[in-house]
C-alpha positions, 0 to 999 in steps of 0.5 A: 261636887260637894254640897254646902253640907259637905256632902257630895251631890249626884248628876240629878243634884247639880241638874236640879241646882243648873235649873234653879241658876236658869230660874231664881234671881241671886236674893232668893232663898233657892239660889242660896242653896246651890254649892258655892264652887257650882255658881262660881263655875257657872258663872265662869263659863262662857257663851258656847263652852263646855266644862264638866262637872263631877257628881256623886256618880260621874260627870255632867257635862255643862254648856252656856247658850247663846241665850245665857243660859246654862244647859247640862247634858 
């Protein structure tokens, strides 16, 4: 995953951008700082799936709830 500075993110990074996407409305300014390409997949992926996500510094996995929230294990 590459950050909006061109940058790759590690796994704590996308855990910590996961937990702003659960959090902060789309307006805010923490939402604005989450990669673009990370939003997109999160909000691709649906209730009771599973993708991966790769980091810096391997792979997360990343699963919706039935609640709509996206949790990264």
């Amino acid at each position: 995953m590459i950050g909006n500075d061109g940058k790759p993110i590690s796994k704590e990074m996308v855990r910590a951008a996961i937990a702003v996407y659960n959090r902060e409305s789309r307006g805010s300014k923490e939402f604005a700082g989450i990669p673009r390409a990370l939003v997109t997949i999160l909000d691709n992926l649906a209730v009771g799936k599973t993708t991966y996500v790769k980091g810096a510094d391997g792979q997360l996995q990343v699963s919706r709830r039935k609640d709509k929230s996206v949790v990264a294990g």
